[in-house]
C-alpha positions as CSV (number, residue, x, y, z in Angstrom):
1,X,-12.8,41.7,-28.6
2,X,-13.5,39.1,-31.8
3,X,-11.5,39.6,-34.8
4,X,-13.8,41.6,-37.8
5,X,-13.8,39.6,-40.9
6,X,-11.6,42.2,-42.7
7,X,-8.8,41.5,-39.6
8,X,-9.4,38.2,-40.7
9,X,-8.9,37.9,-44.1
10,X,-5.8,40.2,-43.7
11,X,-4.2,38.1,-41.1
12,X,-4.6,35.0,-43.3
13,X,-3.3,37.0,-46.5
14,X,-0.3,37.8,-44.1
15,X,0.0,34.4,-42.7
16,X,-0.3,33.1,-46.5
17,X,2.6,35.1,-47.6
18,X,4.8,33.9,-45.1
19,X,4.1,30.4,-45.4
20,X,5.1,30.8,-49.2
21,X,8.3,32.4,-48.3
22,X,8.9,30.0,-46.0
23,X,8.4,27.0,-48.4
24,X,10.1,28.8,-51.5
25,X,13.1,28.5,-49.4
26,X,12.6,24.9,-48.9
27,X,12.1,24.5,-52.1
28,X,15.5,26.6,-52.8
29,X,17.6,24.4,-50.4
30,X,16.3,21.2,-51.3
31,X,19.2,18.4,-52.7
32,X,16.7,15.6,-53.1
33,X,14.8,16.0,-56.1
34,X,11.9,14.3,-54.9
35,X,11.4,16.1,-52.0
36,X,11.8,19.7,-54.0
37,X,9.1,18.5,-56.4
38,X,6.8,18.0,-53.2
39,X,7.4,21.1,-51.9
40,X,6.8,22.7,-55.3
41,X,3.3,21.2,-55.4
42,X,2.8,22.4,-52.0
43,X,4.2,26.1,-52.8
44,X,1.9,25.7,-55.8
45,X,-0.9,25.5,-53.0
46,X,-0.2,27.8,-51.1
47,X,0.2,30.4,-53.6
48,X,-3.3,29.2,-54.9
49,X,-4.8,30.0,-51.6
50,X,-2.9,33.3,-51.3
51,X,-4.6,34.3,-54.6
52,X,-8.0,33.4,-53.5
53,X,-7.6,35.3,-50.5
54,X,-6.0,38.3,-52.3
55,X,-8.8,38.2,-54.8
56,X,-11.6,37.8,-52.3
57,X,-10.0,40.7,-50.1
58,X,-9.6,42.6,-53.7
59,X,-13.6,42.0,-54.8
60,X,-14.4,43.4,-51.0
61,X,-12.4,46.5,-51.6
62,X,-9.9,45.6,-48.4
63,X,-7.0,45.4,-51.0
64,X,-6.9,48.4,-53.7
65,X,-5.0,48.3,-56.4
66,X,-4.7,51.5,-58.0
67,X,-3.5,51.2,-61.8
68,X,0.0,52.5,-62.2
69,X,0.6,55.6,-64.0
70,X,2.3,55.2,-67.2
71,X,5.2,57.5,-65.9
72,X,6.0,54.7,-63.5
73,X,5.7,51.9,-66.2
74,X,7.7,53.5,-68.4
75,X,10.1,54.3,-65.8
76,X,10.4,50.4,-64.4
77,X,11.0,49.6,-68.0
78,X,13.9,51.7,-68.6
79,X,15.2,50.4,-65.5
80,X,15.3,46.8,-66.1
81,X,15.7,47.0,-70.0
82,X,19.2,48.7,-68.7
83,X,19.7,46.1,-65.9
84,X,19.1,43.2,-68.9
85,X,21.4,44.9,-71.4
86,X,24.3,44.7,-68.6
């Protein structure tokens, strides 16, 4: 059976994210300096596909994102105002 394009698009965002992952550690482990500034501007590409595909999947309505409730800002804020102050 074919792959919808919603399965699609969702296993690209998926693959998309792991691909960044995987380069942000390259990036993290890298001695030579020339080599970790390549594989920033590749990360950099990646995550610019990423968005594209988030924001595609997002404009289809395949990705909701509800706004967060003030209670939960306000509660993340507490939490890493005290986690700055220590």
């Amino acid at each position: 059976m074919p792959m919808q394009e919603k399965e699609m698009m969702e296993d690209v965002l998926s693959s998309q994210k792991a691909i960044t992952g995987t380069y942000n550690n390259f990036v993290n482990e890298c001695a030579s300096p020339e080599i970790r500034n390549e594989f920033l501007n590749i990360l950099n590409e990646e995550h610019t596909i990423q968005a594209q595909v988030f924001d595609e999947m997002h404009k289809r309505g395949w990705y909701p994102t509800p706004p967060a409730e003030q209670q939960m800002i306000d509660q993340a804020k507490q939490k890493y105002q005290k986690t700055g102050s220590q």
